[in-house]
C-alpha positions as CSV (number, residue, x, y, z in Angstrom):
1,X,-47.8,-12.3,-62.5
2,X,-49.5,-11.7,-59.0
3,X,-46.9,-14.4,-57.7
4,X,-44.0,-12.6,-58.9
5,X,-45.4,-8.9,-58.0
6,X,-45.7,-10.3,-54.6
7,X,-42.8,-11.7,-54.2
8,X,-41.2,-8.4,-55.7
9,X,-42.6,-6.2,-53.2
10,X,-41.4,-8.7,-50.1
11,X,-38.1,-8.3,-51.7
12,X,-38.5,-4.7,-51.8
13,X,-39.8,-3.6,-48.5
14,X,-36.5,-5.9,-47.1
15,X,-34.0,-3.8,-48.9
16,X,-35.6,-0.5,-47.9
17,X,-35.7,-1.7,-44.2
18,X,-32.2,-2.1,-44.7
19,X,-31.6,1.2,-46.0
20,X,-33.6,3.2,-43.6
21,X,-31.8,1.4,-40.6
22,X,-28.0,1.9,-42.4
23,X,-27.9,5.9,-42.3
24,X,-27.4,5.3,-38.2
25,X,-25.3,2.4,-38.1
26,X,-21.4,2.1,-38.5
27,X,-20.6,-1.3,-40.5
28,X,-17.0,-0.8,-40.7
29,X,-14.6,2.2,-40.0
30,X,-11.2,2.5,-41.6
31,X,-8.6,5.0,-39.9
32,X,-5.1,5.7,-40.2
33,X,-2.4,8.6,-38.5
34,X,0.1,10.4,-40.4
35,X,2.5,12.4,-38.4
36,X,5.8,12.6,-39.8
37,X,8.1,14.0,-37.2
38,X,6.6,13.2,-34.3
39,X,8.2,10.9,-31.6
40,X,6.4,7.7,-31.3
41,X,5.6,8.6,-27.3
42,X,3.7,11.3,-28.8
43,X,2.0,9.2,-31.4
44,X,1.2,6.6,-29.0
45,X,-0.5,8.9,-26.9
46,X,-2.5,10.5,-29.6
47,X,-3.5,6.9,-31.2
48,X,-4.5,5.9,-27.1
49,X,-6.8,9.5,-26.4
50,X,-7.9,9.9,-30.1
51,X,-11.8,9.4,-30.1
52,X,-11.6,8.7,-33.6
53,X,-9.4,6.2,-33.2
54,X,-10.7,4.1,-30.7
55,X,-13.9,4.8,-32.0
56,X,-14.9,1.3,-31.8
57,X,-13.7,0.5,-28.2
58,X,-15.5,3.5,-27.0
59,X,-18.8,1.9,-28.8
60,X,-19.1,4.7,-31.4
61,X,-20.5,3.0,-34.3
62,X,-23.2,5.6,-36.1
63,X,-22.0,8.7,-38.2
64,X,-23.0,11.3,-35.8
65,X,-21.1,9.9,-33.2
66,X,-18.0,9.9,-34.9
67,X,-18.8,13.1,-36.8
68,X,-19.1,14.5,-33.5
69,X,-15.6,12.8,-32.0
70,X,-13.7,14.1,-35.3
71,X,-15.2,17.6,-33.7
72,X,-13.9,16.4,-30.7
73,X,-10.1,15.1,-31.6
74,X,-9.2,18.6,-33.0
75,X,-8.4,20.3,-29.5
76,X,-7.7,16.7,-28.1
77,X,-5.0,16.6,-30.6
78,X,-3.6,20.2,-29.8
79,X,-3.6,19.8,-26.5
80,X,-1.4,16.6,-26.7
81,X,0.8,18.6,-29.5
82,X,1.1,22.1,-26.9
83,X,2.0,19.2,-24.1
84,X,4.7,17.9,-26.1
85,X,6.4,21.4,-26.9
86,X,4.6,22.1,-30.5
87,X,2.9,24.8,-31.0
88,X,2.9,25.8,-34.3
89,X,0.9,22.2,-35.4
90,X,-1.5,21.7,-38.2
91,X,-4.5,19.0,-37.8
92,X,-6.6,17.7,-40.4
93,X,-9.1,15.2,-39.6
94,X,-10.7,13.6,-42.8
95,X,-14.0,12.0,-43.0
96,X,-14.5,10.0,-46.2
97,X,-12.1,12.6,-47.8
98,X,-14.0,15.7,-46.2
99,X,-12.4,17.9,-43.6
100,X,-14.8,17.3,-40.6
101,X,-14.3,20.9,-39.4
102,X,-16.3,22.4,-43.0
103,X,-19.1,19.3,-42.6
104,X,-22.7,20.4,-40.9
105,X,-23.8,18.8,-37.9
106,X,-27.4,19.1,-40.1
107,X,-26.3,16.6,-42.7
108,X,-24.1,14.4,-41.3
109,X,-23.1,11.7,-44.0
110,X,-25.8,8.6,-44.4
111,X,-22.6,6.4,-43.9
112,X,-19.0,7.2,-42.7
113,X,-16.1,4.6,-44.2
114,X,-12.9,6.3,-43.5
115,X,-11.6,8.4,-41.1
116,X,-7.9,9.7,-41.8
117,X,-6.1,12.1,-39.5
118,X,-3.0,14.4,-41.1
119,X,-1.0,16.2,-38.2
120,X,2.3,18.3,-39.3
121,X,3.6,19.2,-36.2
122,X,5.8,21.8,-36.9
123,X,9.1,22.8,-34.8
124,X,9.3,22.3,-31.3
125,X,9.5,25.0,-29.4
126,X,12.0,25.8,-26.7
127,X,11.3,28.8,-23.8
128,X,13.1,32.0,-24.9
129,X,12.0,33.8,-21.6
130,X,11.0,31.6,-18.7
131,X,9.7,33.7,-15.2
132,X,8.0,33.4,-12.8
133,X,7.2,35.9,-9.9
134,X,7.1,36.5,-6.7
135,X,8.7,33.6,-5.5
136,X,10.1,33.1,-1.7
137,X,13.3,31.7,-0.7
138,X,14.4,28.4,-1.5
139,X,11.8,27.0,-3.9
140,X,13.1,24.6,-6.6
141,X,11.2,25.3,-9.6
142,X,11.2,22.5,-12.2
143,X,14.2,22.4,-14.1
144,X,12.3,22.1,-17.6
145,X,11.3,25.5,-16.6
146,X,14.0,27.8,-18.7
147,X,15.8,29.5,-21.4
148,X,16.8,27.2,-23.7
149,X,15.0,24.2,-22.4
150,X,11.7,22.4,-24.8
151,X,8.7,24.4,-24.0
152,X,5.7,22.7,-22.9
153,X,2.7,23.4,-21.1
154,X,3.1,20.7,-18.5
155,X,7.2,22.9,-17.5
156,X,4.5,26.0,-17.8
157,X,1.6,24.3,-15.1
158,X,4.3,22.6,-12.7
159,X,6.4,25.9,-12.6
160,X,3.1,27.5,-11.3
161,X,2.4,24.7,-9.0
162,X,5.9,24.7,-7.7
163,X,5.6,28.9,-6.9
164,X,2.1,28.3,-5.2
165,X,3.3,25.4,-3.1
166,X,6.3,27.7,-2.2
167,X,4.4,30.1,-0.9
168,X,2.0,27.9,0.9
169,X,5.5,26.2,2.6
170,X,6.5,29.5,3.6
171,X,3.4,30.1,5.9
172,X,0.9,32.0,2.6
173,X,-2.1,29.5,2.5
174,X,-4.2,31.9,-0.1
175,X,-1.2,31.9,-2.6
176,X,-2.5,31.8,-6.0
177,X,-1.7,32.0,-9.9
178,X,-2.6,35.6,-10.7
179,X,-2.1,36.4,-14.1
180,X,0.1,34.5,-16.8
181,X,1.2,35.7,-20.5
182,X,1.9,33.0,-22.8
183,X,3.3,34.1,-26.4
184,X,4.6,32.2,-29.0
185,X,7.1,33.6,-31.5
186,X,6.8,30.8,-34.3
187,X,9.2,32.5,-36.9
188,X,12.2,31.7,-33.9
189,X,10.5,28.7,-32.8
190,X,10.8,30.3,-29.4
191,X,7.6,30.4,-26.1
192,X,7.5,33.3,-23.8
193,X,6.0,32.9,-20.7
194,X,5.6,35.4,-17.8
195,X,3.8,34.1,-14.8
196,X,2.0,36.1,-11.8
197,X,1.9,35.2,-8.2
198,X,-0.4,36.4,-5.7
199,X,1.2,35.3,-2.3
200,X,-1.5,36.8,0.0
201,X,-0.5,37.3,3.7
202,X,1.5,35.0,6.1
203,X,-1.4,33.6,8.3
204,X,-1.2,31.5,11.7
205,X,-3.7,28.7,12.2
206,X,-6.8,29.6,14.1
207,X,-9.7,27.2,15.0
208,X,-10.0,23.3,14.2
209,X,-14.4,23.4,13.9
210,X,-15.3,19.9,14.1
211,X,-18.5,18.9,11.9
212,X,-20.2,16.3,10.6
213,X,-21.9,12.7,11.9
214,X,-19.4,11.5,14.1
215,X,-20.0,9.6,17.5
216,X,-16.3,10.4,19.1
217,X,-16.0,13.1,21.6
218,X,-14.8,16.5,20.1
219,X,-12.7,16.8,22.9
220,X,-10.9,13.4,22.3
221,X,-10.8,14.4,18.6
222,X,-8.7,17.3,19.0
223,X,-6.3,16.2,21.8
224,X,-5.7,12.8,18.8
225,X,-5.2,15.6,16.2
226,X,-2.9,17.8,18.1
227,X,-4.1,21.0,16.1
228,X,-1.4,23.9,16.1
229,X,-3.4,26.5,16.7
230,X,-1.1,29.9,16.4
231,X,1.6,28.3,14.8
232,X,2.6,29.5,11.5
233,X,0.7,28.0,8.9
234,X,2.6,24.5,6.9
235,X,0.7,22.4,4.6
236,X,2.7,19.3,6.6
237,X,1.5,19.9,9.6
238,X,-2.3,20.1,8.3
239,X,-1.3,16.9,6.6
240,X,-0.3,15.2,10.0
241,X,-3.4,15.8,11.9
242,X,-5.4,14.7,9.2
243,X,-2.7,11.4,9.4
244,X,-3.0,11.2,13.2
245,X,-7.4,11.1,12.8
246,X,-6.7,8.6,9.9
247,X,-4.2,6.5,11.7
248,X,-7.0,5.9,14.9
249,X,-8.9,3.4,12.5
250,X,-12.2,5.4,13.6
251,X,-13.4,7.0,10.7
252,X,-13.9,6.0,7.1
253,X,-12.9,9.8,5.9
254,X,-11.2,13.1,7.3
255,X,-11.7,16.3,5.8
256,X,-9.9,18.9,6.9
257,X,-10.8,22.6,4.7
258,X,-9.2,26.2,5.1
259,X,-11.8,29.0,5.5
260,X,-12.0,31.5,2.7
261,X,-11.6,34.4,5.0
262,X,-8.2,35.0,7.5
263,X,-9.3,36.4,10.9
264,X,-9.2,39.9,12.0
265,X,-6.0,38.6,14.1
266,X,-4.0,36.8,11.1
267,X,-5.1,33.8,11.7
268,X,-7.1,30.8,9.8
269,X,-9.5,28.3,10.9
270,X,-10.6,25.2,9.1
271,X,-13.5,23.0,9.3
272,X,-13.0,19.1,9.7
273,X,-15.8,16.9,8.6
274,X,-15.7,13.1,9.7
275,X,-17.6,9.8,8.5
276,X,-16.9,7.0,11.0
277,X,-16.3,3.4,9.7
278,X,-18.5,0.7,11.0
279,X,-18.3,0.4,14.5
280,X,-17.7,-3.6,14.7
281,X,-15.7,-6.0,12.2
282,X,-14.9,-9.4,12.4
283,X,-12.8,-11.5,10.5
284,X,-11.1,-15.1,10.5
285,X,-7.9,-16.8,9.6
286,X,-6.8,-20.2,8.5
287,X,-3.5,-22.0,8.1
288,X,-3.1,-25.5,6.9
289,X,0.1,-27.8,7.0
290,X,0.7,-31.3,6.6
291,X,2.0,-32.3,9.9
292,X,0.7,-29.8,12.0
293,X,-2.6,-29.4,10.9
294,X,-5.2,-26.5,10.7
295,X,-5.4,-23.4,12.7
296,X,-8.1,-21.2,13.3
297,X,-7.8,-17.5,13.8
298,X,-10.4,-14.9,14.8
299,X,-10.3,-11.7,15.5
300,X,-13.2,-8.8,16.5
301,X,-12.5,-5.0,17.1
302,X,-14.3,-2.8,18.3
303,X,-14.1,0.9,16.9
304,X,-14.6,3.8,19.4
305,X,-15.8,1.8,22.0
306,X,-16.0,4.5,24.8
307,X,-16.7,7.5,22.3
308,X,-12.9,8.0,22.5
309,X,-11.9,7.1,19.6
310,X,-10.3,3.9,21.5
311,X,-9.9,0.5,19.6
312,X,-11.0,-3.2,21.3
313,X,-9.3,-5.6,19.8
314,X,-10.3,-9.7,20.8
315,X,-8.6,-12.3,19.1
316,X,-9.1,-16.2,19.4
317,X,-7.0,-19.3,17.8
318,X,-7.4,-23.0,18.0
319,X,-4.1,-24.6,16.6
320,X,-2.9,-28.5,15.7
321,X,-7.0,-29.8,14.7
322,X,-6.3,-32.6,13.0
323,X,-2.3,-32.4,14.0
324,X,0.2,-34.4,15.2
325,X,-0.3,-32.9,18.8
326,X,-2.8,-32.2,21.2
327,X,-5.0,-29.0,20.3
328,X,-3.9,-25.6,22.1
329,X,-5.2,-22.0,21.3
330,X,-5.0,-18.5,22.8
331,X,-7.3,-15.8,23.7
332,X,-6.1,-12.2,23.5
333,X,-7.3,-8.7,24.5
334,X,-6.2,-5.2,23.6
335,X,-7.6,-2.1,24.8
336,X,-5.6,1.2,22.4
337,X,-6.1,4.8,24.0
338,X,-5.4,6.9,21.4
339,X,-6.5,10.2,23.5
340,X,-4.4,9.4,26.5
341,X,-1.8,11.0,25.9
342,X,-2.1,13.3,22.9
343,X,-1.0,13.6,19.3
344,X,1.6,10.9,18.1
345,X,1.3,8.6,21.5
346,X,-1.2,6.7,22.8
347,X,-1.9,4.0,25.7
348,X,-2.9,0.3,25.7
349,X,-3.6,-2.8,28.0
350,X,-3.4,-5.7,26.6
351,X,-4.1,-9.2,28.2
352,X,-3.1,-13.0,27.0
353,X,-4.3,-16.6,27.9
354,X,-2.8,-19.5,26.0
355,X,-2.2,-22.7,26.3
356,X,0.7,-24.6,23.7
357,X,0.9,-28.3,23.3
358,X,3.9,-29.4,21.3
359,X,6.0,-32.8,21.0
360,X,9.0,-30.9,23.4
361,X,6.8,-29.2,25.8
362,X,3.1,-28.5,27.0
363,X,2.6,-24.4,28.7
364,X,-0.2,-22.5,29.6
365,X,0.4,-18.6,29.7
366,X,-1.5,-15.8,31.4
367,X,-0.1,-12.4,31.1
368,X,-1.8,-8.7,32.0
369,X,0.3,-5.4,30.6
370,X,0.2,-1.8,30.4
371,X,2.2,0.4,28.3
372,X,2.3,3.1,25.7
373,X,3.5,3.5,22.3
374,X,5.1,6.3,20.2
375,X,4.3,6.7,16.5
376,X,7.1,8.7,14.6
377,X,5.7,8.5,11.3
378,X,3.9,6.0,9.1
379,X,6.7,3.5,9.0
380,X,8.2,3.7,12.7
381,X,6.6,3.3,15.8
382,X,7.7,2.0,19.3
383,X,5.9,0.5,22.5
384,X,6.9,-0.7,26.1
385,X,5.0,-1.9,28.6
386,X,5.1,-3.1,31.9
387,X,3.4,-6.2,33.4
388,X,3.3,-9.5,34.6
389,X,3.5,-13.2,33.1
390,X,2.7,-16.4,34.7
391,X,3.2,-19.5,33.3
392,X,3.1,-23.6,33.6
393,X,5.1,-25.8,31.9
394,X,6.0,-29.5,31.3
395,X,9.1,-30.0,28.9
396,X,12.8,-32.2,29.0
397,X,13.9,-30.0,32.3
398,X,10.7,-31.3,34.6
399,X,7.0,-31.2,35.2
400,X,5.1,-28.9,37.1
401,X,7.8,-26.2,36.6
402,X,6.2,-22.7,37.1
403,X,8.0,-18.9,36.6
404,X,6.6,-15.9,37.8
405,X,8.0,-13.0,35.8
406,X,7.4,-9.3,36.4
407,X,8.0,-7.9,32.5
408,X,9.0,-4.5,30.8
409,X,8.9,-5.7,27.0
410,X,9.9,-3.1,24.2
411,X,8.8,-3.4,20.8
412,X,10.2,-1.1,17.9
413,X,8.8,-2.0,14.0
414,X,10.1,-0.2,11.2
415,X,8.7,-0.4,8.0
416,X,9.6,0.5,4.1
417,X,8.0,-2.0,2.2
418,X,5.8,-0.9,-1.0
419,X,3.3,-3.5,0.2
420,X,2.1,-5.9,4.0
421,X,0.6,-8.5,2.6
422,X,2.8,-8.9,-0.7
423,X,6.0,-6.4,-0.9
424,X,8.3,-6.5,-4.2
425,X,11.0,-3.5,-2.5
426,X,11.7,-2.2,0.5
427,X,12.7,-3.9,3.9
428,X,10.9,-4.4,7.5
429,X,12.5,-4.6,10.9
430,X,11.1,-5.5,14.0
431,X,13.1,-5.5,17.4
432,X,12.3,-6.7,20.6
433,X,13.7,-6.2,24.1
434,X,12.5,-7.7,27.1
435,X,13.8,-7.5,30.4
436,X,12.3,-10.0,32.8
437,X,12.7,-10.0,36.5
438,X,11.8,-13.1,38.2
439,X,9.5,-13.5,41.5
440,X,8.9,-16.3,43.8
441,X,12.6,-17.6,43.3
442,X,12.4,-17.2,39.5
443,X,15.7,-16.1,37.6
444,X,16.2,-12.9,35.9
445,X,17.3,-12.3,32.8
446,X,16.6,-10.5,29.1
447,X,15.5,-12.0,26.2
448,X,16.1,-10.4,22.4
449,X,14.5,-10.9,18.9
450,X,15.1,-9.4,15.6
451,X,13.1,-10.0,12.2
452,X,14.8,-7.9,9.5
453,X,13.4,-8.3,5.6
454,X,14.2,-7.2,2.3
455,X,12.9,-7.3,-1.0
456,X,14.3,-6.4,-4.3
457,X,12.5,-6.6,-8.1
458,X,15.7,-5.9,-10.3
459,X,14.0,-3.6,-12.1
460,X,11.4,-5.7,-13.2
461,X,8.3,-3.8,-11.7
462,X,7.6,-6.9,-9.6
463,X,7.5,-9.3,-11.8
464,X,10.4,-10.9,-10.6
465,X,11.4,-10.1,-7.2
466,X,13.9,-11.9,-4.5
467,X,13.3,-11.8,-0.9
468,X,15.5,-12.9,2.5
469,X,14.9,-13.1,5.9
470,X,16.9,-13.0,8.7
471,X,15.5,-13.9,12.3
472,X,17.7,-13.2,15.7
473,X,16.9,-14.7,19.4
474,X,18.9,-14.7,22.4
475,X,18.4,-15.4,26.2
476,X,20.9,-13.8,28.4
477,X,21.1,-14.0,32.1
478,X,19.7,-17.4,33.6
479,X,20.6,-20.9,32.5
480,X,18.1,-23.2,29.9
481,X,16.5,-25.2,32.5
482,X,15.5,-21.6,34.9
483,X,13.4,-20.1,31.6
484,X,10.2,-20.5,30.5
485,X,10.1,-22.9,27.9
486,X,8.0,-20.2,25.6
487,X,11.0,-17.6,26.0
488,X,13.2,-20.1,24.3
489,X,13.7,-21.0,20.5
490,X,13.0,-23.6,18.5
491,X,13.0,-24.2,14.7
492,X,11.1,-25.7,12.4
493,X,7.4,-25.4,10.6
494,X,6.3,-22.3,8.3
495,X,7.4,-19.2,10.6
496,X,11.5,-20.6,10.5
497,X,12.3,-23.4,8.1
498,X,9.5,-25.1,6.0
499,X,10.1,-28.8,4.5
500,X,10.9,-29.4,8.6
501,X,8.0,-30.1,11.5
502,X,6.8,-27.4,13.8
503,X,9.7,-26.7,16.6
504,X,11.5,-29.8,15.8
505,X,15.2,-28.3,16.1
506,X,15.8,-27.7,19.9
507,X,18.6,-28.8,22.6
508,X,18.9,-32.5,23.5
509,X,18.2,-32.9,27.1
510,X,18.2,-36.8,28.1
511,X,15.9,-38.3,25.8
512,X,13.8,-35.1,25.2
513,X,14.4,-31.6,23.4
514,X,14.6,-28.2,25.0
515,X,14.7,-25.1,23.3
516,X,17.8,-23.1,23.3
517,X,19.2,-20.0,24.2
518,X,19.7,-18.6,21.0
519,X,18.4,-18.7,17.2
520,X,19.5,-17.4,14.0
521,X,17.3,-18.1,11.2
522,X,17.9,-17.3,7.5
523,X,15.2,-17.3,4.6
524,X,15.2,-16.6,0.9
525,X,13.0,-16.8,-2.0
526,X,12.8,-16.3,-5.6
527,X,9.0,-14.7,-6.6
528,X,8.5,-14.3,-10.4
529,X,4.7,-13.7,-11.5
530,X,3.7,-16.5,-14.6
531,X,0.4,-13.9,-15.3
532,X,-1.1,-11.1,-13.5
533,X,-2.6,-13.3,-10.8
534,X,-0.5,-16.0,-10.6
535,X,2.9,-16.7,-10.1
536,X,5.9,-19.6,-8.7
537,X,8.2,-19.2,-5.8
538,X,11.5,-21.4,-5.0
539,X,12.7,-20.6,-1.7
540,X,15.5,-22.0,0.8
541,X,15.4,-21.7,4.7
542,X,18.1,-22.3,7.3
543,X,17.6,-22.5,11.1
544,X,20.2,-22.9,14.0
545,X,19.6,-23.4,17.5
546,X,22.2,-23.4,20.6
547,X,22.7,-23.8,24.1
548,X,24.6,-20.4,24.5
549,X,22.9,-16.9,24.2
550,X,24.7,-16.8,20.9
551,X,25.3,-18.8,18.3
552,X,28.0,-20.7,17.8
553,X,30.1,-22.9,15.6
554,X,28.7,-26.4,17.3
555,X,25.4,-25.4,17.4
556,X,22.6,-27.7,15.9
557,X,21.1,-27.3,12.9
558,X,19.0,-28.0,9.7
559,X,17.2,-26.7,6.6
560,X,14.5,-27.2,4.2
561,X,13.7,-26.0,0.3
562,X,10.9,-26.4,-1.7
563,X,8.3,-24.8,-4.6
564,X,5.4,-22.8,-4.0
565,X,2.3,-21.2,-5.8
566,X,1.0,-17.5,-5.1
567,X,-2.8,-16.4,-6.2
568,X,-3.2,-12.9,-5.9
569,X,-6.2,-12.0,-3.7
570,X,-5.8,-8.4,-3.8
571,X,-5.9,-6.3,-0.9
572,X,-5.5,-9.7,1.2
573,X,-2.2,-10.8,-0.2
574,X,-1.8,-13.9,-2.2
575,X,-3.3,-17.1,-1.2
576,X,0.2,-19.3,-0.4
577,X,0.8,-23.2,-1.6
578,X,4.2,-24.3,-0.3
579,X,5.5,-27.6,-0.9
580,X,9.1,-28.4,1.0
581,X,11.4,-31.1,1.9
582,X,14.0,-31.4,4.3
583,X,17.5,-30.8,2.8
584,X,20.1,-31.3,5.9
585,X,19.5,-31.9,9.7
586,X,18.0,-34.9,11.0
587,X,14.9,-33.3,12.0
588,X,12.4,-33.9,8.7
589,X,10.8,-36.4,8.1
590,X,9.4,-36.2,4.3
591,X,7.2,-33.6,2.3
592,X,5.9,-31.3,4.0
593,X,3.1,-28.8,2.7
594,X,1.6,-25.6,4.1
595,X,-1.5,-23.0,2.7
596,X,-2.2,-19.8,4.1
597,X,-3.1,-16.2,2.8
598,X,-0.4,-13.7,2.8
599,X,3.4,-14.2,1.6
600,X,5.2,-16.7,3.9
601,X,7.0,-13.0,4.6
């Protein structure tokens, strides 16, 4: 008997461990929706927000939690149903058969099973009077805003928006919402609504007051930012000196606030606040391909390196380690003024050493230029400079050959592309003039380059996306053998046609190979994603070079296709596998394989 009483009260205290720890846990929860009538978007969107229902992704799992989210999903639920243009709805929100709304938060159900939500919408409104007042001339108010059209409260907030940021437009930068009157008539299914602005006066802008922990000059900081003080007030031209701070690469955030009081005089001043990013960065580059080997990039910037807000920028590369040719590399400086000048321009110098050792021709560069450049928004900008460029070269036409150039190189880059490193629309064009006038017996001459890109998903949202390429080069003035062999073209390797070795498509000269005049080059691929991160590229490139300064029908040519893999990296771009083989031209010489970081363009 002592036996079994013991083992009774073991028994016992188990079970009533269980039941003191079961009135605050959650074993299971059962829920369902009913909402005849409703169009799934909406029920989507209340299944998605519901507390209730996602009660156990949002780790809700004891009764007062999800007594409390019931309490919760009411105006949730209203709010979605007012959104959608109902506003007569009914909600009932059932725990265990038990409105929630008529339990007491002071006895809250030991245990909660079921949780079934009843929503009869109603009919959905439309606006029987739609206003809003004062507004100024030419504002577009949204068109979802008027007699006749479905009533929501999202037409009702954007039609407010849209009157505020028409007044701000029109030079009012203390326009506000100043009274509204919402009334719904539910026996005509109908939604007044009346809206109130408060325009406030027409100000100018005052004072830019610089604040906050920033090492650049104030004076630099307002000749970048190009402040129009006593201009008429515009929310885009407080947007663009914001833009024209941002676009420096100095700080790490720009904060530019109004003032809650106008001046005396009409005018407004704002306060700017600025956080400055690191001062130094680093980084590095690599490219591998079969033939040609690894390169090594490097790159180190200096931010505000003066207290200017200027921008010292030293790169270094070491190309063709482990190659088929001899290792080269270049060393390049660039010194960015962005205070020179004022707003939208700035000045630069920029320096270059480099030495290039391929199977056509060995050169070693030095070149020292200054120039400016003009930025028109955040897709255009243009450059030129003026300089010189020296140069030593070996290739088919002789050895020992030098040119002495004195250079006015133009650079114009326009670019539309949703994305740099891994675009799925858009297009980019770059442009390129140089006029080059030769010294010490040198010829004289210009030399052209184009890059144009597009990129089209097909309404896939990226997941599919084709891509082409077309490249442009000509030399016009002097004759192949009086250039530079580094102002000429060549095809061939990752940057023209892959599946063919570096620069292997030039000008027979005797038993060597120049470069030629000119160059057309013509890319295109097929991107389609396999999961979020991953996805396979088939792509096809064509390069022609000739002995004229355009191409023409005899010219020489050859192409290459081939598969390739793409690992999104995120704000890098994709890490890039690309296998290729030679298709036509008798340049190739098997399969040839190249990995980098970043689309191949």
């Amino acid at each position: 008997m002592r036996a079994g009483r013991r083992k009774f009260s073991l028994r016992g205290w188990f079970i009533g461990a269980v039941l003191a720890v079961a009135p605050h846990s959650l074993l299971a929860l059962e829920t369902s929706l009913s909402a005849p009538g409703l169009p799934p978007d909406v029920v989507k969107k209340i299944e998605n927000t519901s507390s209730v229902i996602t009660a156990e992704s949002r780790g809700l799992d004891t009764p007062l939690e999800v007594f409390s989210a019931a309490l919760s999903d009411y105006r949730t639920i209203v709010q979605i149903l007012y959104d959608a243009g109902y506003f007569g709805p009914s909600v009932s929100i059932k725990l265990d058969g038990r409105e929630a709304a008529d339990l007491s938060s002071l006895n809250v159900p030991a245990r909660i099973n079921r949780a079934m939500i009843s929503i009869t919408p109603g009919p959905a409104f439309t606006f029987g009077t739609a206003v809003i007042r004062p507004l100024p001339p030419e504002t577009d108010l949204p068109e979802d805003f008027a007699t006749g059209k479905r009533a929501t409260t999202g037409a009702i907030q954007d039609a407010a928006s849209a009157g505020v940021q028409g007044w701000k437009n029109a030079g009012h930068p203390k326009a506000a919402l100043s009274d509204q009157q919402i009334i719904a008539r539910h026996a005509q299914a109908r939604l007044d609504a009346r809206i109130e602005l408060a325009p406030g006066p027409r100000l100018r802008f005052g004072k830019m007051h610089i604040a906050g922990d920033t090492d650049v000059r104030h004076r630099s900081i307002e000749k970048i930012a190009g402040f129009p003080s006593g201009e008429v007030y515009s929310p885009d031209k407080l947007q663009k000196v914001g833009t024209r701070l941002r676009r420096t690469g100095t700080f790490s955030s720009v904060s530019i606030v109004e003032r809650e009081t106008p001046n005396p005089d009409g005018t407004l001043d704002f306060d700017a606040t600025f956080e400055d990013l690191p001062k130094r960065r680093l980084t590095f580059g690599l490219e591998l391909a079969s033939r040609d080997g690894m390169d090594l990039t490097a790159t180190w910037t200096h931010r505000n390196v003066f207290r200017r807000a200027q921008r010292l920028r030293f790169e270094a590369a070491i190309r063709n380690i482990g190659g088929s040719e001899d290792i080269d590399g270049r060393l390049g400086l660039r010194l960015d003024q962005p205070d020179r000048l004022g707003p939208d321009d700035n000045t630069f110098w920029s320096a270059l050493l480099e030495r290039r050792n391929t199977d056509n021709y060995t050169v070693t560069v030095a070149s020292l230029a200054f120039g400016a450049r003009r930025t028109f928004s955040d897709q255009l900008y243009a450059e030129a400079s003026a300089g010189f460029s020296f140069s030593d070269a070996d290739d088919a036409y002789g050895s020992g050959r030098k040119f002495r150039y004195f250079i006015l190189p133009t650079r114009s880059e326009w670019d539309l592309r949703d994305s740099k490193v891994s675009a799925t629309r858009g297009y980019y064009l770059d442009a390129q003039v140089m006029p080059f006038v030769g010294l010490s017996g040198t010829d004289t001459g210009i030399r052209l380059y184009v890059d144009g890109r597009g990129y089209a998903s097909l309404g896939t949202g990226g997941r599919l996306v084709l891509a082409g390429r077309i490249q442009l080069g000509s030399v016009i003035g002097p004759p192949a053998d009086g250039v530079t062999p580094d102002f000429l073209f060549f095809s061939g390797g990752a940057g023209t046609v892959r599946g063919q070795p570096y620069e292997s498509l030039g000008v027979p000269v005797g038993t060597g190979i120049a470069g030629g005049k000119s160059f057309l080059g013509l890319s295109g691929e097929v991107r389609g994603k396999v999961t979020e991160k991953l996805s396979l590229v088939g792509f096809y490139d064509y390069g022609v070079v000739d002995t004229s300064s355009f191409v023409g029908s005899g010219a020489e040519s050859h192409s290459g296709a081939g598969l390739g893999v793409r690992y999104d990296l995120g704000g890098f771009g994709p890490l890039r596998l690309d296998l290729a083989v030679p298709v036509q031209g008798d340049t190739g010489n098997g399969l040839q394989f190249y990995i980098g970081i970043g689309q191949a363009f």
